[in-house]
C-alpha positions as CSV (number, residue, x, y, z in Angstrom):
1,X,-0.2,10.3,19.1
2,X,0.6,13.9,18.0
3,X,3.1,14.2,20.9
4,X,5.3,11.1,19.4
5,X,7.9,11.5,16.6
6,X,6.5,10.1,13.8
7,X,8.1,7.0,12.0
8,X,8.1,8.7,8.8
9,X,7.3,12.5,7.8
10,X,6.8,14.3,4.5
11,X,7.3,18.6,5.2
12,X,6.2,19.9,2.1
13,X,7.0,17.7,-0.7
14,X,6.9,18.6,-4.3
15,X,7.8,16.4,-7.4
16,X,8.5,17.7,-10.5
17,X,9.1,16.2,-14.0
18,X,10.4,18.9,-16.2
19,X,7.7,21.7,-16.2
20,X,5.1,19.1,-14.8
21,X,4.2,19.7,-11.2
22,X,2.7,16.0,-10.0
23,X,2.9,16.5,-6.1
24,X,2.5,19.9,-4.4
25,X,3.5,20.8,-0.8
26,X,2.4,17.2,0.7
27,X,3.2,16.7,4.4
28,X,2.2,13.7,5.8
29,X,3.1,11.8,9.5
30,X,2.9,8.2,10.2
31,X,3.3,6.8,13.7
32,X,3.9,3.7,14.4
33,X,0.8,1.3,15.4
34,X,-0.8,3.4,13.0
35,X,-2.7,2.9,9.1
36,X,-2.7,5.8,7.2
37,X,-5.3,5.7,4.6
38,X,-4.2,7.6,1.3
39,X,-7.7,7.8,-0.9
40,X,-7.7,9.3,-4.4
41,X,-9.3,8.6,-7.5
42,X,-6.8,7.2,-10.4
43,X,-4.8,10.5,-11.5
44,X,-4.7,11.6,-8.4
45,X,-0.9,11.6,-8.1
46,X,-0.9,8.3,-5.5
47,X,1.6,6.3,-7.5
48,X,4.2,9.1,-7.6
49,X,3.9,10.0,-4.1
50,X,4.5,6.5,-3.5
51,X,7.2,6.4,-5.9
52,X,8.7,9.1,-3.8
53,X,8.4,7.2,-0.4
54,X,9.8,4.0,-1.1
55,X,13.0,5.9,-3.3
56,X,12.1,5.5,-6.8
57,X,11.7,9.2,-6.9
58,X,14.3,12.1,-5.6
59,X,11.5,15.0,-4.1
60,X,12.3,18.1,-6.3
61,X,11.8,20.4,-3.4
62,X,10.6,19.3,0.6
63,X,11.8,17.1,3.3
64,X,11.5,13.7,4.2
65,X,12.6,12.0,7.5
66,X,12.5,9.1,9.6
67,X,12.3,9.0,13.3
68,X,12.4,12.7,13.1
69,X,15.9,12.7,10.9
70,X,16.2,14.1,7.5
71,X,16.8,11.3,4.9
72,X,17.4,10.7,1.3
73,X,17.0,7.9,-0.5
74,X,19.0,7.8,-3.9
75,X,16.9,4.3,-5.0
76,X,14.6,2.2,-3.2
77,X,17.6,0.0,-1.6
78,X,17.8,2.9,1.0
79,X,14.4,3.1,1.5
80,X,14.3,-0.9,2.1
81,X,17.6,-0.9,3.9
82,X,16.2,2.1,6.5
83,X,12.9,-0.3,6.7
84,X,10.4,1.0,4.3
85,X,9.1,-1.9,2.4
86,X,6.1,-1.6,-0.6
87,X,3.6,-4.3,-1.5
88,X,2.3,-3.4,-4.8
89,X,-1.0,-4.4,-5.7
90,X,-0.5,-8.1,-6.6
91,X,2.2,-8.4,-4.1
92,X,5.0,-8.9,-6.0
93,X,5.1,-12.7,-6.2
94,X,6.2,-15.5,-8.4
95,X,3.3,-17.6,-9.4
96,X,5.7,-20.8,-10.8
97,X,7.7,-20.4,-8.0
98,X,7.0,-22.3,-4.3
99,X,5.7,-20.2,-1.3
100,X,9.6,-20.8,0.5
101,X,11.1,-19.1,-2.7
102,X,9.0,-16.3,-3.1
103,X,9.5,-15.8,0.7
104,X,13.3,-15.6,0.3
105,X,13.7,-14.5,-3.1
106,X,17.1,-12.6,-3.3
107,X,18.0,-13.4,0.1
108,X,18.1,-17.0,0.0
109,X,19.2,-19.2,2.9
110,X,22.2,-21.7,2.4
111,X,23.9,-24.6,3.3
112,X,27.3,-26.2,2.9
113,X,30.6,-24.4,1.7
114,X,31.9,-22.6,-0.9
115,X,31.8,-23.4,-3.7
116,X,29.6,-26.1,-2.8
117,X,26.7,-23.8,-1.3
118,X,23.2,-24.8,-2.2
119,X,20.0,-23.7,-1.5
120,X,18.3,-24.4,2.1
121,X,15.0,-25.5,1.0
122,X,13.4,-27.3,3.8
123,X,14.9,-24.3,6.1
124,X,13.3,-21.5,3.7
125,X,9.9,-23.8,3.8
126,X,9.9,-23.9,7.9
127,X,10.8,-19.8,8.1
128,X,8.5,-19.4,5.4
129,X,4.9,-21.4,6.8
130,X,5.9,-20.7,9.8
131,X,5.8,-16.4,9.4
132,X,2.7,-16.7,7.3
133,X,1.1,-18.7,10.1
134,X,1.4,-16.2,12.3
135,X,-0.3,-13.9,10.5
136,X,-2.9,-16.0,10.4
137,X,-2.8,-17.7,6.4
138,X,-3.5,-21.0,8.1
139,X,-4.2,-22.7,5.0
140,X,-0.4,-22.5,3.5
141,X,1.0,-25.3,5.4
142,X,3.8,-26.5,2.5
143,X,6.7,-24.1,1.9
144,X,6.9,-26.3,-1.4
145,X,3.0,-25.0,-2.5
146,X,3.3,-23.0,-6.0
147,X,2.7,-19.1,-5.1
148,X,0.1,-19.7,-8.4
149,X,-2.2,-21.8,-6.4
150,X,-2.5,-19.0,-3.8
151,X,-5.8,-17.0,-3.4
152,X,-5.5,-13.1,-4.5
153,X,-5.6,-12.6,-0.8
154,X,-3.2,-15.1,0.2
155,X,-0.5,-14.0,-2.0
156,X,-0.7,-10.1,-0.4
157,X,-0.9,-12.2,2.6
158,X,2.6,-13.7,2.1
159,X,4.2,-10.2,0.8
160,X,3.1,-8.5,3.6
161,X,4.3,-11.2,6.2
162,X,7.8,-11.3,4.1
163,X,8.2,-7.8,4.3
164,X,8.0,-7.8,8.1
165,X,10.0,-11.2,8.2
166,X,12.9,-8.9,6.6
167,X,12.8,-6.0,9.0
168,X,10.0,-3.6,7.7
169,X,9.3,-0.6,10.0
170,X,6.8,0.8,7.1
171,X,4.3,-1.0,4.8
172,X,3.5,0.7,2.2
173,X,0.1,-1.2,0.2
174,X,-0.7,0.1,-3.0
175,X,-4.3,-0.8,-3.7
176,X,-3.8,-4.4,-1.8
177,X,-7.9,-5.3,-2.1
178,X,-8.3,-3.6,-5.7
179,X,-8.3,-6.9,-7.3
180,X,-9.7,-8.8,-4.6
181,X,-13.7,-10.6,-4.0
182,X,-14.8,-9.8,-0.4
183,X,-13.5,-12.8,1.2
184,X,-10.2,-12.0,-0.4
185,X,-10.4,-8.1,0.6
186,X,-11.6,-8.9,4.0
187,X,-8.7,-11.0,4.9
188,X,-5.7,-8.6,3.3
189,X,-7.6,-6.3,5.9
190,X,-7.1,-8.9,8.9
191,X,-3.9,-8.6,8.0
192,X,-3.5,-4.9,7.9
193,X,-4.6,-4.5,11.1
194,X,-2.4,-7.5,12.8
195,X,0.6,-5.2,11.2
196,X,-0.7,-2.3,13.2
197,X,-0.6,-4.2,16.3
198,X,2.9,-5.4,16.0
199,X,3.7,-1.5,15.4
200,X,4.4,-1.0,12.1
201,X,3.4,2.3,10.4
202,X,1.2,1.2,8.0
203,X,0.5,3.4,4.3
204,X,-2.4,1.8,2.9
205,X,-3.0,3.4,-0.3
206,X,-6.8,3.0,-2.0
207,X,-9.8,4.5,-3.5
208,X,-11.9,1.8,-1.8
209,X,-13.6,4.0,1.0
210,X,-15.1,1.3,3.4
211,X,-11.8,-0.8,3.2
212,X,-9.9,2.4,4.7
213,X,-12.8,2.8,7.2
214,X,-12.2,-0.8,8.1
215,X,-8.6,-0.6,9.2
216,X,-7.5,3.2,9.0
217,X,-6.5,5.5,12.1
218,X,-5.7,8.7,10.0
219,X,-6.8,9.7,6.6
220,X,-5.3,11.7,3.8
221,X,-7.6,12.7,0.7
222,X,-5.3,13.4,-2.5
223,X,-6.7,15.2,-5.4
224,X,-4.6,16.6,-8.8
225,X,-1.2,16.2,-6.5
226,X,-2.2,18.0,-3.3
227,X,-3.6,16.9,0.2
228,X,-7.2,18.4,0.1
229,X,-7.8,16.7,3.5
230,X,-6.0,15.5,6.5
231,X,-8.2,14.0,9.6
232,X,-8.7,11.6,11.9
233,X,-10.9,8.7,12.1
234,X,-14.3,9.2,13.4
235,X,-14.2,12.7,12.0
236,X,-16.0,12.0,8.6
237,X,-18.4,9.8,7.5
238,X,-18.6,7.8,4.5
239,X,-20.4,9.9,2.8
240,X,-18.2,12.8,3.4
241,X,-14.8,10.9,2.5
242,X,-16.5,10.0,-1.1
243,X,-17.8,13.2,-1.8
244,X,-14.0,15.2,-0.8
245,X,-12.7,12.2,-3.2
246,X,-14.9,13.3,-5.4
247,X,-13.4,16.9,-5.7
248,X,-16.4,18.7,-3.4
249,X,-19.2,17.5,-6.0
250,X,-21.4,15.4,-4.1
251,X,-22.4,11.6,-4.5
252,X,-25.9,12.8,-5.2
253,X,-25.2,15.9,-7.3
254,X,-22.8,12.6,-9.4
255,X,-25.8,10.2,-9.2
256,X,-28.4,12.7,-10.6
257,X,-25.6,13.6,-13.5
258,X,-25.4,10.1,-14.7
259,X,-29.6,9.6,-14.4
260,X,-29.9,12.8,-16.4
261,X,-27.4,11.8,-19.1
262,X,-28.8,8.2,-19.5
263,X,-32.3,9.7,-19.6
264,X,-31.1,12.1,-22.4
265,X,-29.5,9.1,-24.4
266,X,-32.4,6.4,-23.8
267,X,-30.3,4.6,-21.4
268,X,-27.5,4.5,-24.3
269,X,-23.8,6.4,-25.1
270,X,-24.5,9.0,-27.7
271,X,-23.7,7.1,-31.2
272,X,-19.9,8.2,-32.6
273,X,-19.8,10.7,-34.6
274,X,-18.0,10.3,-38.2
């Protein structure tokens, strides 16, 4: 892999905001074929980093590039019209609106003439089952299903499918199983991976260990804005990955912390003080 050009590449990317250093120095490759698994703790600086990716954010100092080009994004319509698309974590859908509208939503299909144009539903319906089908979300078999009667799963399902529908070359997930019951989880993961094998390069952003385990190829540890590990799959375990997430301090060393703390307070939060 390390011998390709990578899809998209972060050299050494800060962000500021005024005096407030969130991101420092990040460099990051993503191939395509490949998940990266981003892991950090909330406050770890994921959101702007993605922020940064998908064009919301201008990188105060660093490079980014595509298909080994320097790019800039001045908003994230050039991120999405140079193929980087973000599913955020409840996949951006309409819940009153039907499973063909959400899939076309601002790029609707139409028929007739001007000024006469109307929209195509049954045409939206087809593209729309049809592309979720193939990603396996058997059950949606009605374009004209509301997007509200959707499982948590389902409805990431359908973002992600629409995204590559539209021309996506990178998926960016932001937390995609956060909200989700195992069934749910397990599915947005099938999912994941059937993106890998069509080659996308795949961001999946969580704090989830085993769901990166699950799917990822590469794995980037964030803590306080900075990278504080880059590696491989198969080159940590479980264990390992939680306790770098954890800033170094061990699961155990946490476990016994919390024991001793609810052994000091009778198994109770120390009462307010007034």
């Amino acid at each position: 892999m390390s011998d390709k050009t990578p899809v998209i590449e972060m050299r050494a990317v800060d962000k500021s905001f005024g005096p407030i250093d969130v991101l420092h120095e990040i460099s990051l490759k993503v191939h395509e074929g490949e998940v990266l698994c981003l892991l950090g703790d909330n406050g770890a600086g994921k959101s702007t980093l993605i922020k940064t990716l998908s064009g919301v954010h201008q990188p105060t100092r660093g490079q980014m590039l595509m298909d080994g080009k320097e790019v800039s994004f001045s908003g994230p319509r050039d991120a999405q019209g140079m193929g980087i698309a973000t599913v955020h974590q409840f996949g951006g859908t309409y819940p009153l609106m039907s499973v063909g509208r959400n899939f076309f939503v601002g790029a609707e299909p139409t028929k007739g003439f001007w000024p006469f144009k109307i929209f195509d539903r049954e045409k939206a319906n087809q593209i729309a089952v049809e592309a979720v089908q193939n990603f396996g979300i058997t059950r949606i078999t009605d374009g004209d299903r509301l997007v509200g009667g959707l499982s948590g799963g389902e409805r990431q399902s359908l973002a992600i499918a629409r995204a590559v529908h539209f021309g996506a070359r990178v998926l960016i997930l932001d937390e995609p199983t956060a909200a989700l019951g195992v069934k749910q989880a397990a599915h947005v993961l099938r999912i994941v991976n059937e993106a890998k094998r069509r080659g996308l390069a795949v961001i999946f952003i969580t704090h989830q260990v085993m769901h990166a385990m699950a799917v990822g190829d590469h794995f980037a540890v964030l803590i306080r804005g900075a990278i504080a590990a880059d590696f491989r799959r198969g080159a940590k375990s479980r264990e390992e990955i939680a306790d770098l997430m954890a800033g170094g301090e061990s699961m155990a060393d946490l476990e016994a912390s919390i024991e001793g703390f609810m052994e000091t307070h009778d198994g109770h939060p120390p009462a307010p003080q007034h």
